[in-house]
C-alpha positions, 0 to 999 in steps of 0.5 A, spaced: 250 682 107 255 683 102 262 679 103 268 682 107 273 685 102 280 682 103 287 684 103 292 679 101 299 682 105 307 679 105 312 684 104 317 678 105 322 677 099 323 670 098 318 665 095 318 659 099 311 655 102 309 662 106 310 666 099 306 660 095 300 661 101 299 668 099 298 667 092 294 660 094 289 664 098 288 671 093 286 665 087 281 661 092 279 668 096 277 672 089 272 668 087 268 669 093 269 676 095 274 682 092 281 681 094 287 685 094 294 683 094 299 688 096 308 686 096 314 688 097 316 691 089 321 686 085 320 681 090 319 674 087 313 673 090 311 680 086 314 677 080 310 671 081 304 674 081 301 676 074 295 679 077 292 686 077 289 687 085 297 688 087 299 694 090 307 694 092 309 697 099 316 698 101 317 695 107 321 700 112 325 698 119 326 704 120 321 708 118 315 703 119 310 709 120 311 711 113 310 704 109 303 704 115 301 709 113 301 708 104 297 701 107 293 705 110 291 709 105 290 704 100 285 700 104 281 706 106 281 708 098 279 699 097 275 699 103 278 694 104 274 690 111 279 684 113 288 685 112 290 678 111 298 678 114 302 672 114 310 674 115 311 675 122 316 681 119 310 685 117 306 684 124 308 692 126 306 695 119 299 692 119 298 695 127 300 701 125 295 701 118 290 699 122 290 704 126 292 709 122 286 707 117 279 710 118 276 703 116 280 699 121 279 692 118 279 686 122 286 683 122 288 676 121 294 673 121 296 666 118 303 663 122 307 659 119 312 660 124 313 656 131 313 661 136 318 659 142 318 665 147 314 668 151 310 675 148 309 678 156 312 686 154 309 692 153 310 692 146 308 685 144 302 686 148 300 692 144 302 688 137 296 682 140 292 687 142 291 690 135 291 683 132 283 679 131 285 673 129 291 668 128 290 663 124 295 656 126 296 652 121 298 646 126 295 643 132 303 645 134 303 653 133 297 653 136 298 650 142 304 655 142 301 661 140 295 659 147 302 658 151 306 664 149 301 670 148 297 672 155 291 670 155 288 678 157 291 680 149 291 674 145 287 674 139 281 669 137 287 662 135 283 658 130 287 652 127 287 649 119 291 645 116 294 648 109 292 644 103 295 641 096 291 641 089 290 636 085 296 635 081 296 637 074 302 634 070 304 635 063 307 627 061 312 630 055 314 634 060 316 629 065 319 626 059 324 631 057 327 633 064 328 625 066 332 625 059 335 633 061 337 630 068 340 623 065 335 619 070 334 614 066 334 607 071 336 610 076 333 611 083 331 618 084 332 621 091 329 629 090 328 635 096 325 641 094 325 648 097 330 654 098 336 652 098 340 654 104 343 651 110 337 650 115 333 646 109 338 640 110 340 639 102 347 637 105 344 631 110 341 628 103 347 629 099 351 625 104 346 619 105 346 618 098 354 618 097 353 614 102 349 608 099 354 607 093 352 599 091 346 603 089 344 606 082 342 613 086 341 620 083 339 627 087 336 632 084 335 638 089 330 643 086 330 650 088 333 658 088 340 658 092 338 664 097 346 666 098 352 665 094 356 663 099 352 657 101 352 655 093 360 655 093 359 651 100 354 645 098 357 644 090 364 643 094 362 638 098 358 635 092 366 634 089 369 632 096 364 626 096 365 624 089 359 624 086 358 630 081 355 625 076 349 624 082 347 631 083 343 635 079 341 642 081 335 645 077 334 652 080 328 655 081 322 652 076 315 653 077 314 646 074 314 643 081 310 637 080 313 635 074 319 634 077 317 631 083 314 626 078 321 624 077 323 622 084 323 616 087 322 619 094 322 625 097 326 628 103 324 634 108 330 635 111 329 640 115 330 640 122 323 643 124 319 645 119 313 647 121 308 645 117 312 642 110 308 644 105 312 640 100 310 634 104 303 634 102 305 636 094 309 629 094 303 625 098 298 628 092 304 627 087 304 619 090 311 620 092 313 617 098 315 621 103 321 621 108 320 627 113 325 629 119 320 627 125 320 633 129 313 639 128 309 639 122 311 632 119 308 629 126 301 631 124 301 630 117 305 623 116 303 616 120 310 613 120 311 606 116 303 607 114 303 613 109 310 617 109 317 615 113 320 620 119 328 619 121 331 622 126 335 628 123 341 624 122 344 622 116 345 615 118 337 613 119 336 617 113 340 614 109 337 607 111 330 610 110 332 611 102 335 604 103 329 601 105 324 604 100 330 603 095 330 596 097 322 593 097 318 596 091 312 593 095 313 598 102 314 603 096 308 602 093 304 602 099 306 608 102 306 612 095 298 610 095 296 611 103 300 618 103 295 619 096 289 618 100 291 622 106 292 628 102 285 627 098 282 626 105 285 630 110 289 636 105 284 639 100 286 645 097 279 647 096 276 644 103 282 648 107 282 654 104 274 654 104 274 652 111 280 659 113 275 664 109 269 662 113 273 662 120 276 669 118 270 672 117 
C-alpha cells in the first residue's frame, strides 16, 4: 500500500511557533511520503522555505472560493491524499478545496490555538463536518476542542505534544554575539518570539529595571510585528532608564545560539498554548520561567525543571532573582529541563507519533 501524499497548508504571514511547525513537518513528512507545501506569496514563512514542492495561494476573505478552487486544482494535479492545515484562518479554504476537489483528501488540522467558545451554529457545524481529524497539541486544547465542538460534527480529536531537535550550536558564533551584544559578566535574562504586546516583552524589561543591584542585561530576540508598538517599547526602555540593559537583535534564524546566551529565559505571555520556545530553551539547558497558565503547566514541574510566575512583574522579578542568586538551583533546573525535553519532547518521536495518527 502506497503512503499517503501530504500537503503541507499555511497562508498565515508571520513566522512564530505555528509557522516553524510547518516548515518542521514538511522535513520530517518528505522523508517518509511525497509532500507539498503550499504558502501565502512573500510571506515569511515563503521566504523561509528554500524548497521546491511549494505552491503559493493568495488567501481571499472575500472571495474564499477563488483561492478554494486554485488549491483544488493543485491537490487533484498532485494527488494529493491528505491536507494538513494549521492556521484557523485557513479553515474555510481547505473545506472548500476539499469539496471543490475530485480527490477529496482527508483533512487534518493541527491547533495551536485554545479554543473558548462554543461552535454550535450551522456554519460551524458545516466547517467540522468537513474536518476528519484534529490534531491537539496539548491535553488542554483537547479538552477544549471535545467541550466546544458538538459531539454529532466533531472530528476524530488526537493529541501530540510538539517537539525540539537536538541543538546544534556554532561555538565561535556564540562567541561573536556575546562580544556584539557586550554580555561579558553579565547575567542574561532573554525572551524569544514576535514582539508584540501579547508576547509580554514589557513585564521582562520592567523586572529587570527593577533589580538594579544586579549586573542584568535583556536581550529580546525576535521581528517588531507593528511599528507603532516598536516606538512604544524602545520609550519605555528609556523611561526606565536602562538603555545600556536591552538589547534588541531583530529576527535571526540563529535561535539557538543565541539562547546560548541566556542566563534564563522568560515566556511571558499571558496564555500561550503550547510555548514552543520553552522546549527549545530546555534542549539549550537553559532554565526556564514560564507565566503559569496553559501549555506551560504541561510542560514544566514547577522548582523541578522549569520555574511558573504568576503573570505579575513582581514574582517574575523574583524568580530571575532567585536563579540570579544560587547558581545550584540554576544548574539543577538547567539539567532536569534537558532531561524532560530528551524524554518527553523529541522532534522526531512527536512528529513520527503526528504522521502515524494522521494517516
Amino acid at each position: 500500500m502506497k503512503n499517503k501524499n501530504i500537503l503541507e497548508l499555511c497562508l498565515a504571514h508571520g513566522l512564530g511557533g505555528l509557522e516553524m511547525f510547518v516548515a518542521s513537518c514538511y522535513e520530517e513528512f518528505s522523508k517518509k511520503t511525497t509532500c507539498k507545501v503550499v504558502v501565502a506569496p512573500q510571506s515569511k514563512l515563503d521566504n523561509y522555505l528554500e524548497i521546491n514542492d511549494k505552491f503559493t495561494l493568495k488567501r481571499n476573505k472575500f472571495f474564499p472560493f477563488i483561492p478554494a478552487l486554485q488549491l483544488s486544482k493543485y491537490i487533484d494535479e498532485n494527488d494529493i491524499d491528505i491536507v494538513h492545515f494549521h492556521w484557523s484562518k485557513d479553515i474555510l479554504t481547505a473545506v472548500l478545496a476539499k469539496i471543490l476537489s475530485k480527490k477529496k483528501p482527508k483533512l487534518v488540522q493541527s491547533r495551536h490555538m485554545g479554543m473558548t467558545r462554543f461552535k454550535d451554529d450551522f456554519y460551524h457545524k458545516w466547517l467540522y463536518k468537513n474536518i476528519d481529524m484534529i490534531h491537539a497539541v496539548t491535553l488542554q486544547v483537547k479538552k477544549q476542542l471535545e467541550k466546544f465542538i458538538p459531539a454529532e460534527v466533531r472530528p476524530e480529536v488526537e493529541m501530540v505534544y510538539l517537539g525540539v531537535k537536538a541543538p546544534k550550536t556554532d561555538a565561535d558564533k556564540v562567541s561573536e554575539l556575546r562580544q556584539k551584544y557586550q554580555l561579558e559578566g553579565a547575567f542574561v535574562v532573554g525572551i524569544v518570539g514576535r514582539i508584540e504586546k501579547g508576547k509580554g516583552q514589557y513585564k521582562v524589561l520592567e523586572a529587570v529595571a527593577r533589580l538594579k543591584d544586579a549586573n542584568i542585561k535583556a536581550v529580546v530576540v525576535g521581528a517588531f510585528m507593528d511599528d507603532k508598538y516598536a516606538q512604544e517599547l524602545q520609550a519605555y526602555v528609556k523611561k526606565l532608564g536602562i538603555q545600556q540593559q536591552v538589547i534588541f537583535t531583530g529576527f535571526t534564524k540563529d535561535v539557538n545560539e543565541h539562547m546560548q546566551l541566556f542566563d534564563v529565559n522568560v515566556l511571558a505571555t499571558e496564555n500561550e498554548t503550547f510555548g514552543l520556545v520553552v522546549i527549545e530553551a530546555m534542549a539549550n539547558k537553559i532554565p526556564v520561567i514560564a507565566t503559569c497558565k496553559g501549555g506551560p503547566l504541561e510542560i514544566i514541574d514547577e522548582g523541578v525543571d522549569g520555574l511558573l510566575f504568576d503573570g505579575s512583574v513582581d514574582d517574575l522579578g523574583e524568580k530571575i532573582r532567585l536563579l540570579h542568586n544560587d547558581l545550584h538551583v540554576k544548574e539543577g533546573i538547567a539539567q532536569a529541563a534537558f532531561k524532560k525535553v530528551k524524554e518527553k519532547f523529541d522532534y522526531t518521536a512527536q512528529l513520527e507519533k503526528l504522521y502515524g495518527v494522521m494517516k
